[in-house]
C-alpha positions in Angstrom: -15.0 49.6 -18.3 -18.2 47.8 -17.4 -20.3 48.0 -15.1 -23.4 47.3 -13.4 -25.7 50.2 -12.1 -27.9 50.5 -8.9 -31.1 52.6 -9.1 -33.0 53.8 -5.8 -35.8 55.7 -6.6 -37.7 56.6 -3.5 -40.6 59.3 -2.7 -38.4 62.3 -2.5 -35.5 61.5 -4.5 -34.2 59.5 -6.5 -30.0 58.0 -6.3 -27.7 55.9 -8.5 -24.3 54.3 -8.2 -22.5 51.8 -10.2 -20.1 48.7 -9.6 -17.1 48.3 -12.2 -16.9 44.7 -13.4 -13.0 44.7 -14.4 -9.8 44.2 -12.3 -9.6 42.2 -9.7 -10.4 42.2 -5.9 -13.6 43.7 -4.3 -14.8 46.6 -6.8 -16.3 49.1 -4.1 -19.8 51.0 -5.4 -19.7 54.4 -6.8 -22.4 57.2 -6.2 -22.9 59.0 -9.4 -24.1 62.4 -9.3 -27.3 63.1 -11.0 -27.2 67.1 -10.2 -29.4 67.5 -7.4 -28.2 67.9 -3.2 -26.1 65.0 -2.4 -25.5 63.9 -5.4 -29.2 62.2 -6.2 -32.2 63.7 -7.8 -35.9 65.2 -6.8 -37.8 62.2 -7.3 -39.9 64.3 -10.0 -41.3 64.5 -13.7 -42.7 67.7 -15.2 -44.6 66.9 -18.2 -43.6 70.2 -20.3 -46.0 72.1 -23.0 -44.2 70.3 -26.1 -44.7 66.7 -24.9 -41.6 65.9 -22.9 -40.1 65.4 -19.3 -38.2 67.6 -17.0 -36.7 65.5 -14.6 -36.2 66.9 -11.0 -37.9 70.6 -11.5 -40.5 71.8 -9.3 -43.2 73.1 -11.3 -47.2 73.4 -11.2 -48.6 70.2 -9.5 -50.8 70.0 -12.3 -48.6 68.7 -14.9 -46.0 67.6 -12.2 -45.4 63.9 -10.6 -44.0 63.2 -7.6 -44.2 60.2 -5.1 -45.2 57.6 -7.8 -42.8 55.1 -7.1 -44.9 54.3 -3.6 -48.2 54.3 -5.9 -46.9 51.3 -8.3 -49.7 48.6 -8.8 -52.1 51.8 -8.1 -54.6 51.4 -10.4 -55.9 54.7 -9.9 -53.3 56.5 -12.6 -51.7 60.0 -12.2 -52.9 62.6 -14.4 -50.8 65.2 -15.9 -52.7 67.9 -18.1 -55.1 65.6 -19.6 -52.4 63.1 -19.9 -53.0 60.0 -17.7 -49.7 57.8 -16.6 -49.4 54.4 -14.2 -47.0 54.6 -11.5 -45.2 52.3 -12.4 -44.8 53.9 -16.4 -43.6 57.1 -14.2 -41.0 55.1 -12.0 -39.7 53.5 -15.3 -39.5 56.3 -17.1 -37.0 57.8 -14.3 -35.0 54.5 -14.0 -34.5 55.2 -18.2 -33.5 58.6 -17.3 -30.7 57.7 -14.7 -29.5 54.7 -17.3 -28.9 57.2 -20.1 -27.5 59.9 -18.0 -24.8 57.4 -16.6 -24.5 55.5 -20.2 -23.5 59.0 -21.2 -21.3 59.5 -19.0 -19.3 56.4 -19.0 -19.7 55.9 -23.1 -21.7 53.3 -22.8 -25.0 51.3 -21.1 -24.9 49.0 -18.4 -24.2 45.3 -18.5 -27.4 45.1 -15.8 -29.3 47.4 -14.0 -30.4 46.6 -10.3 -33.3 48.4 -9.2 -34.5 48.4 -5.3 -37.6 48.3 -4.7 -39.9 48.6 -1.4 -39.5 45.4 1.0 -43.4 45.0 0.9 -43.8 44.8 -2.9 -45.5 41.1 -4.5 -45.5 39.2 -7.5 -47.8 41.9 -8.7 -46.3 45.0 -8.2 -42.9 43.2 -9.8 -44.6 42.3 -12.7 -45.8 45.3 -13.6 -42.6 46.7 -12.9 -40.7 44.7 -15.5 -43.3 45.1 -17.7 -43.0 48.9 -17.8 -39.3 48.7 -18.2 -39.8 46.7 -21.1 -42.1 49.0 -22.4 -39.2 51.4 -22.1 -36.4 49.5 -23.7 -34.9 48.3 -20.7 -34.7 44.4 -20.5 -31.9 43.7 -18.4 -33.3 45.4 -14.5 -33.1 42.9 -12.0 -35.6 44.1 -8.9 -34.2 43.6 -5.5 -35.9 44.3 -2.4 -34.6 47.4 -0.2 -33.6 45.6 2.9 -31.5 42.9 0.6 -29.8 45.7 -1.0 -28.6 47.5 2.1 -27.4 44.5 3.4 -25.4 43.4 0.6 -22.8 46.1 0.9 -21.7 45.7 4.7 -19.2 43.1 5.6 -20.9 41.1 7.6 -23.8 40.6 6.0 -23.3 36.8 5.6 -25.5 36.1 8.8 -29.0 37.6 10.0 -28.8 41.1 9.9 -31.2 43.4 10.6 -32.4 46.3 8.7 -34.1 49.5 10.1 -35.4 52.0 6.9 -37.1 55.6 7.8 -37.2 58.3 5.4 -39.2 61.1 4.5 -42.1 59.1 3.6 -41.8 55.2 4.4 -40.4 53.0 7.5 -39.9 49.0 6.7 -38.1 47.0 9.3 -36.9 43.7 8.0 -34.1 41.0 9.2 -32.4 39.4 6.1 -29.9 36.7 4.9 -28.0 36.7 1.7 -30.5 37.2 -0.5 -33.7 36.0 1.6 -35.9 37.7 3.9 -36.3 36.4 7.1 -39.0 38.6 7.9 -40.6 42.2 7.6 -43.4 44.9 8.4 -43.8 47.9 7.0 -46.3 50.8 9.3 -47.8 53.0 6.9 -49.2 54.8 10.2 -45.7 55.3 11.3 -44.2 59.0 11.9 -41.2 59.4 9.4 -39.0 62.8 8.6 -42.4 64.9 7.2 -44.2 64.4 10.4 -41.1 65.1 12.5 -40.7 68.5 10.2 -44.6 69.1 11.3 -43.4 68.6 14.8 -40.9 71.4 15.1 -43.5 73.5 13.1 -45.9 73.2 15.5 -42.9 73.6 18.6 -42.5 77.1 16.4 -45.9 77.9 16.5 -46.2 77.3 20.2 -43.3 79.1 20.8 -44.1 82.3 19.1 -47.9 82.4 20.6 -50.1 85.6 19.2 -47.7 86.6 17.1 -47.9 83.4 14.8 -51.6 83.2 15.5 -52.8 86.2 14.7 -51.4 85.6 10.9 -54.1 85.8 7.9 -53.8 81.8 6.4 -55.6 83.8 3.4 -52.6 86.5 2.8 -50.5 85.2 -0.3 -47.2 86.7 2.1 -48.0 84.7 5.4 -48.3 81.7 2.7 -45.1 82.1 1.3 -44.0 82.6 5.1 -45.8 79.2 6.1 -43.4 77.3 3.1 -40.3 79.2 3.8 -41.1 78.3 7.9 -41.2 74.2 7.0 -38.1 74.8 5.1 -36.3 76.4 8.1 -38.0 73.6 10.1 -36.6 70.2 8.5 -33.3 72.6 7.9 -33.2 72.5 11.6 -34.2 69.1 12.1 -31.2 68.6 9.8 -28.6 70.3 12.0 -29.7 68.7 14.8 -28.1 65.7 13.7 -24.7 67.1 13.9 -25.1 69.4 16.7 -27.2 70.1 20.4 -28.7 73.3 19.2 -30.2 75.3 16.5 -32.4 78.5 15.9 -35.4 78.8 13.4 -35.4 81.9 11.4 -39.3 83.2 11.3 -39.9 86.2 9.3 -42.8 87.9 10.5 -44.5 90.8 9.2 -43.0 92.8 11.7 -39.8 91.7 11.3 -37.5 88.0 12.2 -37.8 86.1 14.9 -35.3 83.6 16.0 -36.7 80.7 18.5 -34.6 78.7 19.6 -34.0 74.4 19.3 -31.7 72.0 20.9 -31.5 68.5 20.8 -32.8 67.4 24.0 -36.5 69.7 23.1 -36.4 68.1 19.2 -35.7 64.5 21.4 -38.6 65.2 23.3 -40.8 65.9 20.5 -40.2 62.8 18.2 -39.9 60.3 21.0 -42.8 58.9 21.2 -43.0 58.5 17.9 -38.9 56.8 17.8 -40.2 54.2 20.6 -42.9 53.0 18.3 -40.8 52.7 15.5 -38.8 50.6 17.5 -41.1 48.3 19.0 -42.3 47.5 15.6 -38.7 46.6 14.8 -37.7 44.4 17.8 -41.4 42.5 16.7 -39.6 41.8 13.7 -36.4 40.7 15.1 -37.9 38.6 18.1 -35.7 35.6 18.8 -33.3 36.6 16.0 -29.7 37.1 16.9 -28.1 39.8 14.5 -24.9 40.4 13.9 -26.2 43.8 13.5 -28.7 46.4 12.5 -27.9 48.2 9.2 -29.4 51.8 9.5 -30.9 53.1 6.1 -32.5 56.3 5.6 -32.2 60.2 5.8 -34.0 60.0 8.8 -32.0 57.5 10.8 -29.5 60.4 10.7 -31.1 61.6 14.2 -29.1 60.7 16.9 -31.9 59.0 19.2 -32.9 56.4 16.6 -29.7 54.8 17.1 -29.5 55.3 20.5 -32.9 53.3 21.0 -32.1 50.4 19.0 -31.0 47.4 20.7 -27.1 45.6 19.5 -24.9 46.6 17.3 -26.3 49.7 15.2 -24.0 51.1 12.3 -24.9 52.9 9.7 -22.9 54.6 6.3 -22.3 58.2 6.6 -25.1 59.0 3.8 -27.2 56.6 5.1 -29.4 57.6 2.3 -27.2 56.0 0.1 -26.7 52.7 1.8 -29.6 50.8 -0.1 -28.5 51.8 -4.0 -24.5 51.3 -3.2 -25.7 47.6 -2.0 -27.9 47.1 -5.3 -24.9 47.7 -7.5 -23.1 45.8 -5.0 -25.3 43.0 -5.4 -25.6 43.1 -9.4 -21.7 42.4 -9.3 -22.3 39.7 -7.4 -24.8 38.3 -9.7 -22.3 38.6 -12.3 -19.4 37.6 -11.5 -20.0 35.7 -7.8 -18.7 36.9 -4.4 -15.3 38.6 -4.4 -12.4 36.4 -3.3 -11.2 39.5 -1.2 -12.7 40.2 2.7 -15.3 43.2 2.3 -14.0 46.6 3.4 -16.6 48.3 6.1 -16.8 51.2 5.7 -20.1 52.1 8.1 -19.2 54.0 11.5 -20.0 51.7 14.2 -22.8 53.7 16.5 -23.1 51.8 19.8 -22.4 47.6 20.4 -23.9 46.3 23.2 -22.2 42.9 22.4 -18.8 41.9 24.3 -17.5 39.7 21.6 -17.0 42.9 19.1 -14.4 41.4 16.6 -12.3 44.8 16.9 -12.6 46.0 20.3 -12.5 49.6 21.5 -11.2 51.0 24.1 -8.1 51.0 26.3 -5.1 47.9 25.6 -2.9 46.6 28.2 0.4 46.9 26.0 3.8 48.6 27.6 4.2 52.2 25.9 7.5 50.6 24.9 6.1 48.5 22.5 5.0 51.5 20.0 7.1 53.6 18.2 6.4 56.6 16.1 6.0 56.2 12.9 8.2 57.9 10.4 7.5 61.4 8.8 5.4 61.7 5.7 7.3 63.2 2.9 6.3 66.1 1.6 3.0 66.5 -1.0 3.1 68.3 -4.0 -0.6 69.5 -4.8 -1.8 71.1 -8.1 -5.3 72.3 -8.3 -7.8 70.9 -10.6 -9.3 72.0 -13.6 -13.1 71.1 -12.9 -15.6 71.3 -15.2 -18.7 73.6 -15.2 -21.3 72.7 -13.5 -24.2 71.1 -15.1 -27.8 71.5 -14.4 -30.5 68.7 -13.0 -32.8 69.7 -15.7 -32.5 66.9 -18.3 -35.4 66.3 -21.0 -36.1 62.2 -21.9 -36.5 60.7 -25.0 -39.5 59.0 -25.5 -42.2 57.5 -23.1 -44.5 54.0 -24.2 -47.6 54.0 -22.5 -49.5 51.1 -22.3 -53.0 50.0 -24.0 -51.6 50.8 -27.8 -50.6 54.6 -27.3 -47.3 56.1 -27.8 -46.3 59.4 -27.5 -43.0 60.2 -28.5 -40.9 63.5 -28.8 -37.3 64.7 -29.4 -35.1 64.9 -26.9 -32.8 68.1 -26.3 -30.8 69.0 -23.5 -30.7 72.0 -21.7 -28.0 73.8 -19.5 -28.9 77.0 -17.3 -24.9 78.0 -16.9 -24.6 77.1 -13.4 
């Protein structure tokens, strides 16, 4: 069946979902599973000893890429080996690799491919864009700003809404209309989920006194301690979403240590840093009334963002998801216009400070008599599934164009490690 795909590729990770074109009524956007945690994939290339690219694989940062899609229309390029690459070659070559892993899948390419991009991006940075997807075979990529993409997949998105992003790397606020932004800031300065990982580390470090001090930074084992620690740390940060307290493993030479983290301490650490965010986004909102504020982000998964923001706040329950589901969202749309049907919302409504909430919660004044209970479900016969094996991130691309007359081209092979 046909579809239209949605491509998000972000610092950390990259994600893709796709929008069927037939039958009737609202088509709702499918995340597709690329093989890494939640579904997306590390937002990284490995340039390998026989000329191609490993896509998601940690490896030596010298022939490794990672965080060029916030680089593009750098024109300082990224060196692999003795290899240099744009940015923007780099962040097309992924887009390629998610279009051919999903045109496998479904048996064939997409009808159009909608790729979000960051809200602060020019004429510039676009153009170079296309042009690199070009270079790469792909001509039909429609770019489409982040905060325009979240928007499009909530239902009531037809009047000003407003959009707070925070990730691992980036925070954008922006208020948006059907395909217009109203207005926007992004804070490069801003604290976002790294620096609130470095928070906790340090909250460890205090915690455990001498015996985290007194650690040799020039011992390869109180290295591989120090990485294992920030693991632990944005693991925790993490959990904290869900839950009021946590404990950080910390495995010392002489043996673990458990310190302890709750909610209200990990509140009080990244607060400061929560308020600013905030101000920055009612400056960007000032004198606009939203129907509401669409949350998008790993890290607007901590409770106190939320709790901060002013109106209506809701927010999907992968909130890192919210921005490519609405980009495939949005390419259906551009295909075949708005759906006759009323959008479905399916974001969990966090707070409303607004008394006219079109479904109210909360207690109804209606005699018990008036219910009755509803009849008993029928039994449910439930056969297991067959599932397939599981597949591994590591996929090798076909070809890469670079620009200026070169072009380096290998074979592509796939390759599974039985997982």
């Amino acid at each position: 069946m046909p579809y239209v795909l949605g491509v998000d590729v972000g610092t950390t990770r990259t994600a893709a979902a796709l929008c069927r074109l037939g039958g009737t009524g609202r088509a709702e956007p499918e995340v597709v599973g690329l093989g890494g945690p939640g579904g997306g994939v590390a937002s990284s290339l490995q340039l390998t000893a026989d000329g191609t690219f490993a896509v998601g694989e940690p490896g030596d940062p010298r022939w490794t890429a990672t965080g060029f899609a916030a680089r593009v229309g750098d024109g300082v390029p990224v060196v692999l080996g003795a290899e240099p690459f744009t940015a923007e070659e780099l962040t097309a070559l992924m887009v390629s690799w998610v279009a051919g892993q999903v045109a496998a899948r479904e048996g064939e390419p997409a009808e159009r491919i909608v790729l979000s991009h960051p809200v602060g991006w020019g004429v510039h940075h676009k153009g170079l864009m296309h042009q690199a997807l070009r270079v790469m075979g792909l001509e039909n990529v429609t770019l489409l700003a982040e905060p325009l993409a979240a928007a499009a997949g909530h239902a009531f998105a037809r009047g000003p809404v407003g959009v707070f992003a925070m990730g691992s790397h980036a925070f954008s606020a922006a208020v948006v209309r059907p395909f217009e932004v109203v207005s926007w800031a992004e804070s490069p300065d801003q604290d976002t989920g790294v620096d609130f990982d470095d928070l906790v580390f340090g909250h460890v470090k205090t915690e455990l006194g001498r015996a985290f001090a007194e650690l040799d930074p020039q011992d390869p084992r109180t290295r591989g301690l120090y990485g294992r620690l920030r693991r632990d740390c944005e693991a925790a940060k993490r959990v904290l979403s869900g839950t009021f307290e946590t404990v950080i493993p910390v495995h010392l030479p002489s043996g673990r240590v458990d310190v302890p983290l709750s909610r209200a301490k990990f509140d009080e650490l990244i607060r400061s840093s929560v308020e600013h965010a905030v101000s920055v986004f009612e400056r960007v909102v000032r004198g606009t009334a939203l129907e509401a504020t669409v949350l998008v982000g790993g890290s607007t998964r901590i409770p106190l963002i939320s709790s901060l923001l002013p109106g209506r706040v809701v927010f999907e329950a992968a909130p890192e998801t919210t921005a490519v589901k609405g980009a495939a969202l949005a390419g259906r749309h551009m295909l075949l216009g708005p759906d006759d049907n009323e959008p479905i919302e399916t974001s969990v409504l966090v707070r409303d400070d607004d008394p006219l909430l079109r479904f109210p919660v909360g207690d109804m004044d209606v005699p018990d008599a008036d219910f009755t209970a509803p009849p008993p479900r029928p039994p449910i016969d439930i056969t297991p599934l067959d599932l397939p094996e599981r597949r591994s991130v590591q996929r090798l691309v076909r070809s890469l164009a670079v620009t200026g007359g070169q072009r380096r081209s290998r074979d592509a092979h796939d390759q599974e490690d039985g997982r």
